[in-house]
C-alpha angles and dihedrals in degrees: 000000000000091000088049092056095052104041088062086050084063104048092045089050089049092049094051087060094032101057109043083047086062100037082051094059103073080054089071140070115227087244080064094247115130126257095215142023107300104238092048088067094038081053096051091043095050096050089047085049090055100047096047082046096056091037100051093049086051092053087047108037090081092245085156098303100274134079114236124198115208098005135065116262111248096020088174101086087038127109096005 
């Protein structure tokens, strides 16, 4: 179980570095200059960052094992 746990910490460890380095690609030119003003892709990579990150400690901090948009998780125990 352990082992399970942290084996999905790693691969989504590996996947936050892993995708803004490839949706960063297409920002590039194969000489390495950038495409577009500097602080427009830093913007962009930052606020993807954000999002898998917080993506990917919901889907790891045990809140019923689901992310739910518009509603609490676990909504059973909630109001009584």
């Amino acid at each position: 179980m352990v082992a399970a746990k942290y084996g999905k910490l790693v691969s989504l460890g590996l996947l936050t570095w892993l995708l803004p380095f490839l949706i960063s690609a297409p920002l590039y030119s194969p000489e390495g200059e950038p495409l577009y003003d500097i602080f427009m892709i830093k913007s962009i990579l930052i606020v993807f960052s954000a999002a898998l990150g917080t993506i990917s400690s919901w889907s790891t901090s045990g809140a019923c094992g689901t992310i739910s948009f518009g509603k609490a998780p676990c909504s059973a125990g909630y109001g009584s």
